[in-house]
N, C-alpha and C positions, 0 to 999 in steps of 0.2 A: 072669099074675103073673110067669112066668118073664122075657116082654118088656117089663114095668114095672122089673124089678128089674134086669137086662141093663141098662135107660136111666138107671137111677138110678148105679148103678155108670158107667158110662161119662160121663155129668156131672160125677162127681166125680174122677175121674180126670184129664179135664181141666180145670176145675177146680185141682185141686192142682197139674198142670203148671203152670197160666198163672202161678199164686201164686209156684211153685219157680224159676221160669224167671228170670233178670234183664233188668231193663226196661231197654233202650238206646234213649234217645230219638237214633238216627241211621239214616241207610238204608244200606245197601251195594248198590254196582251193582259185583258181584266181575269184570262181562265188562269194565266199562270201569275197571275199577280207582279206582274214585270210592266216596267216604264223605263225606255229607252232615250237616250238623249245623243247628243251629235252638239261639236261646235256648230257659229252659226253661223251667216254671212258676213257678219260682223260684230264690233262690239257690243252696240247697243242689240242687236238680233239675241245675241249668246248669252246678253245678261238675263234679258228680258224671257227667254225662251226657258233660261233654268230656273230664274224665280217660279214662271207658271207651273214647274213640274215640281218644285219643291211644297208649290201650294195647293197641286191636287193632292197632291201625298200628304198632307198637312187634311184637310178637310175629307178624304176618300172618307166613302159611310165604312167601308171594311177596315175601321183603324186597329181593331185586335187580331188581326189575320198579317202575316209577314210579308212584307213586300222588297222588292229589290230593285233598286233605280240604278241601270245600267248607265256607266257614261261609253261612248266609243272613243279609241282612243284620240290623241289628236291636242291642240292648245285651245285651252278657254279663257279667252282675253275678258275679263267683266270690268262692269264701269262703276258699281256698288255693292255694299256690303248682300249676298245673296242669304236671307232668313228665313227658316222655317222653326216657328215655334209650337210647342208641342209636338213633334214629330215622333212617332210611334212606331213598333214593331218596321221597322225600316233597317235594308244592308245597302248603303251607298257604296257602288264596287266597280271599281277600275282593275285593270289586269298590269299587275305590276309589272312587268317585263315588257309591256305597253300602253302606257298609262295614260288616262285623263293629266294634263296639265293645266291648273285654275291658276289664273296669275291676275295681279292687278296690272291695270293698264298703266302706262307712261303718263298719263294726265290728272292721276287720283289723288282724289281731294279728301283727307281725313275730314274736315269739318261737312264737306257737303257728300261723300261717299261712304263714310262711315267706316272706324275703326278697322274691322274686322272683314275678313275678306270671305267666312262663312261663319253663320249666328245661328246656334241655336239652342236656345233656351227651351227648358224642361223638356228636355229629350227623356225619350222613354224607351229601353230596348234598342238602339240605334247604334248602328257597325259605322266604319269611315274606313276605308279598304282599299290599299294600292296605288292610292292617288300620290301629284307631282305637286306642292301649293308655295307659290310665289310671293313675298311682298316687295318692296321698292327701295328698302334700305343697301345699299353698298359697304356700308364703314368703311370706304375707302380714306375718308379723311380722320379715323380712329373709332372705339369702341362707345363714343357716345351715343347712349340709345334715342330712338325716334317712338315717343311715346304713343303716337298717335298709327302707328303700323303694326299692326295685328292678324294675326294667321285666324286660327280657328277657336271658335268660343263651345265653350258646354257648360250650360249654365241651370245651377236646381236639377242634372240629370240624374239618370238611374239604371244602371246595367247597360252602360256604354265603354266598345271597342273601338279603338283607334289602333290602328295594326297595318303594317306592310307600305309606310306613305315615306314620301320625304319632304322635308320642311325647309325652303332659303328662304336668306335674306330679310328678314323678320327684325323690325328694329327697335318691338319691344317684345310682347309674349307673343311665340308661332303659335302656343297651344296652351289655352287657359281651361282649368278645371276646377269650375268655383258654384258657392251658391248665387243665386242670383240676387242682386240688391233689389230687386222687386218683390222677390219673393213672400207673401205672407207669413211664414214657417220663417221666424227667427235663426242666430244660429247657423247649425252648419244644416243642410238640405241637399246633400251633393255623394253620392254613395253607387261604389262599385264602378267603379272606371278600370277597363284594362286598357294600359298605352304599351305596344310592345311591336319589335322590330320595325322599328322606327328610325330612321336617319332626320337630326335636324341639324344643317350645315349654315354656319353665316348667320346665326339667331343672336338677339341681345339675350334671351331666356323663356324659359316654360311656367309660368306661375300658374296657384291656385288662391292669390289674394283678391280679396273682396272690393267694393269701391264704397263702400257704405260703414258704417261703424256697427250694424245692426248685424251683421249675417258677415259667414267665418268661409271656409276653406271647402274642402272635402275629408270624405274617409273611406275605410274599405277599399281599398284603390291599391293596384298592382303597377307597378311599372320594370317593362323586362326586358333584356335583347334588345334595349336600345341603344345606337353611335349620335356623339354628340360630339362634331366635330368645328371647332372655328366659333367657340362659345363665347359670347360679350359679355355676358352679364352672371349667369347662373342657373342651375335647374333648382326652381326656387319654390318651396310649400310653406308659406305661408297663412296663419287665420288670425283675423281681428277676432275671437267669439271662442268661446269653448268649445269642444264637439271637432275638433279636429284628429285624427286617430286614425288607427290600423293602417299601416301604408306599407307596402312592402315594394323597396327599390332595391331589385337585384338584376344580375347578372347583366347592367349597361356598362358600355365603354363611353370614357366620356377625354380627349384626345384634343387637348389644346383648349386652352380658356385665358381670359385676358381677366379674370376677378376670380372668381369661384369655381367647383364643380358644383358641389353638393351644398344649398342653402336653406336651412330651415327654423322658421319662427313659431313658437309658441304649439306645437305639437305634440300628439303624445305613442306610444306605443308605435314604435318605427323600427323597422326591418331593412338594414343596408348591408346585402351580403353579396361577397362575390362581383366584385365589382370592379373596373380598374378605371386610376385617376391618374391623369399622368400631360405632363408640360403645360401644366396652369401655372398663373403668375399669382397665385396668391393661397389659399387654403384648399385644400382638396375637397375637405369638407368642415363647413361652419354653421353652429349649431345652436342658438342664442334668444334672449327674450327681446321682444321688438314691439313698440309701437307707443304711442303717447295720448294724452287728450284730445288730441286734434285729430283724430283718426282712431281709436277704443272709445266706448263708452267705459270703461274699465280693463283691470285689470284680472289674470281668471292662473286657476295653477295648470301648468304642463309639466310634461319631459318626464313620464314616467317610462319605463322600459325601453329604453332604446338599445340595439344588441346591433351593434359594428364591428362585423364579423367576415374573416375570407376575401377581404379586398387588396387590392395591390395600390400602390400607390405609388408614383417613382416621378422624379423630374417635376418637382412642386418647390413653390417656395416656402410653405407652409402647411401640415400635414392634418391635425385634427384638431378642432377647440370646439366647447361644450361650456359656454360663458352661462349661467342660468341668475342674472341678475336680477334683483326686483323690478315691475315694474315702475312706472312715474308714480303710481298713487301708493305704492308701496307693496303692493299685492307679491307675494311670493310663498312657494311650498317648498317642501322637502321631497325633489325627485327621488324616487329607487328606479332601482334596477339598474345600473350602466351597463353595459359588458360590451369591451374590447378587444376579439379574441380571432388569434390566427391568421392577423393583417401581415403584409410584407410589404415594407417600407426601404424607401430605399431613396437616394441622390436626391436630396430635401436640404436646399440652397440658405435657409436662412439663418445670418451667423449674429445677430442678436440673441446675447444670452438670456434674458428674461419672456423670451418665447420658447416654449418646450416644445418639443414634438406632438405630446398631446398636453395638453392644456381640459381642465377638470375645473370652473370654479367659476363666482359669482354668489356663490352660497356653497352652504353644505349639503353633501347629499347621505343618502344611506342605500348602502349595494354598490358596489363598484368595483369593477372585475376584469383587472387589465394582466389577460393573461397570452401564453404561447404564440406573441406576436415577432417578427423577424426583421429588424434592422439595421442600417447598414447604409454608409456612405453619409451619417447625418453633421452636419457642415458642423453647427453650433454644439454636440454633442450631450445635449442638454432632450432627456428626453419623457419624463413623466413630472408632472405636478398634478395633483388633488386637492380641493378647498382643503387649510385648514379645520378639523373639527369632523369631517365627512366620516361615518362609521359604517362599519361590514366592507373593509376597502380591502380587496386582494389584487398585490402585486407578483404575478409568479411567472417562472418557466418561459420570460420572454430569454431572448439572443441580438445581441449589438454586435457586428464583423463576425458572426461566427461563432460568436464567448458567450457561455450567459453572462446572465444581467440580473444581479441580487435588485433587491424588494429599492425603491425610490422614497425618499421623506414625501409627503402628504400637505407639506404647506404649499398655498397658495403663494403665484408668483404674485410679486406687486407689479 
């Protein structure tokens, strides 16, 4: 009796452990620093199962030690926005030629699931690798975007890679790289991002704008070897704040857009080379001061050095403008440095004469350097304008059909 009742007690015991215990559908291999994940039996299983893994890797005592959170491949249906904030020395990695697929589910609620379909804020050291990431926008019925559908956030990061992934149907930003509006650290706080070999197909666009009037954009940030195909809206760098800088967007293919390729507000020292822009309905690249009282707390000076060099550009309706207007409170400087050199343009549909090819103005600048660039096919034939007044301006050594092309007047289009 006493060794029946001993087994009965002890069954139950564990028993109530197993019950008590929380189920984490992942393994941990703590020698090698690896956490493995697997879809899960179902939606709620799958969301719930990767938030827990996101949250041990969030709180593990070893945060300055590297760790790799394996997904297998397979569809991960989730029901909310999945967060890990502060995430550290972390490579989240899928096998691209067998990928995790993170998709929201058919019943998701932006106001009760939350924006974003992965969040995370002051990432630190942190890869995003191979993965397939879904939102729920279609544009089947046009390119109106759906503000509330959002891919992936990095927000206040630092020495973060996004590489090898592909991004649908996103029907505001797939891929936001910004400082975060909570951030203490005024400003920009968002530094060294590499986005590269990247597919994002079906997206309204990729921003780095702020949600706050306090805190700006990013800088130090590489983007390369990316296809941006089925574009709605723009690949768009934006900052409300000063401190927006060093960006270098080369060698992407950006292949069909319904507004823009290339979108950028209030930024400075920018690297656009090597690039090609081609069957967008509006500008290939637009380049302009943006933003009012109701969204700045002021106004602040940009747009020094920008060197738009080595890209192709063909099948646009509209080729390059660089408007550097004051802002609302009056706030404006004197850019330098422009250089536009060794583009090749080509079949650029727009047959309004008072839009040039490139377009230079909004104020004056000093440096400007539009040289040994190749065009051809351009409908309106109208094809440099410079503010009046801009000084250090070199027109040279471009070619129109083939012919050179002597030096352009410098006055601003009305």
């Amino acid at each position: 009796m006493i060794r029946k009742a001993f087994r009965y007690t002890l069954l139950s015991a564990l028993s109530l452990a197993m019950i008590q215990l929380p189920s984490f559908a992942y393994q941990l291999d703590k020698t090698n620093r690896v956490i493995s994940v697997a879809p899960g039996t179902s939606v709620s299983a799958t969301t719930t199962d990767l938030q827990n893994a996101f949250s041990y890797l969030v709180s593990r005592p070893d945060k300055d030690a590297l760790w790799t959170m394996k997904f297998a491949p397979g569809k991960y249906e989730v029901s909310k926005t999945l967060r890990a904030t502060g995430l550290k020395n972390t490579i989240l990695s899928s096998n691209p030629s067998s990928p995790a697929k993170i998709v929201k589910t058919a019943t998701w609620d932006d106001n009760r699931s939350g924006e974003y379909l992965l969040n995370f804020p002051y990432a630190n050291k942190v890869q995003l690798i191979g993965f397939e990431l879904y939102g729920h926008t279609t544009f089947a019925n046009g390119n109106t975007p759906d503000w509330g559908d959002q891919g992936v956030y990095f927000g206040s990061g630092n020495i973060v890679k996004v590489d090898s992934n592909k991004f649908y149907n996103f029907g505001n930003a797939a891929l936001r790289v910004v400082t975060d509006a909570r951030d203490p650290v005024h400003g920009v706080n968002s530094f060294k991002t590499q986005v590269s070999n990247n597919l994002f197909n079906n997206v309204y666009q990729t921003a780095t704008t702020s949600i706050d009037k306090l805190h700006g954009g990013t800088a130090m940030s590489t983007w390369s070897r990316n296809t941006f195909v089925n574009l709605r809206g723009s690949i768009k760098f934006a900052s409300r704040t000063p401190g927006a800088k060093t960006i270098e967007f080369v060698n992407n293919v950006v292949n069909g857009g319904d507004h823009f390729g290339l979108e950028i507000d209030n930024y400075s020292d920018f690297l656009i080379k090597g690039n090609t822009f081609q069957n967008i309905k509006e500008y290939a690249m637009t380049i302009y001061t943006a933003g009012n009282g109701d969204i700045m707390s002021k106004g602040f000076p940009w747009g020094d050095n920008f060197s738009i060099v080595d890209n192709t550009i063909k099948n646009v309706t509209y080729a390059i403008r660089y408007a550097h207007k004051p802002f609302w409170d009056g706030t404006q400087n004197v850019p330098k440095n422009l250089v536009i050199d060794g583009n090749t343009i080509s079949n650029v549909t727009n047959t309004a004469s008072y839009v040039p090819l490139v377009y230079i103005g909004g104020g004056v600048f000093n440096g400007v350097k539009i040289t040994n660039n190749k065009m051809s096919a351009i409908a309106n034939r109208k094809y440099f304008s410079v503010q009046s007044g801009s000084t250090n301006v070199s027109i040279l050594n471009n070619m129109v059909d083939g012919v050179a092309y002597g030096a352009q007047t410098t006055t601003a289009v009305k």
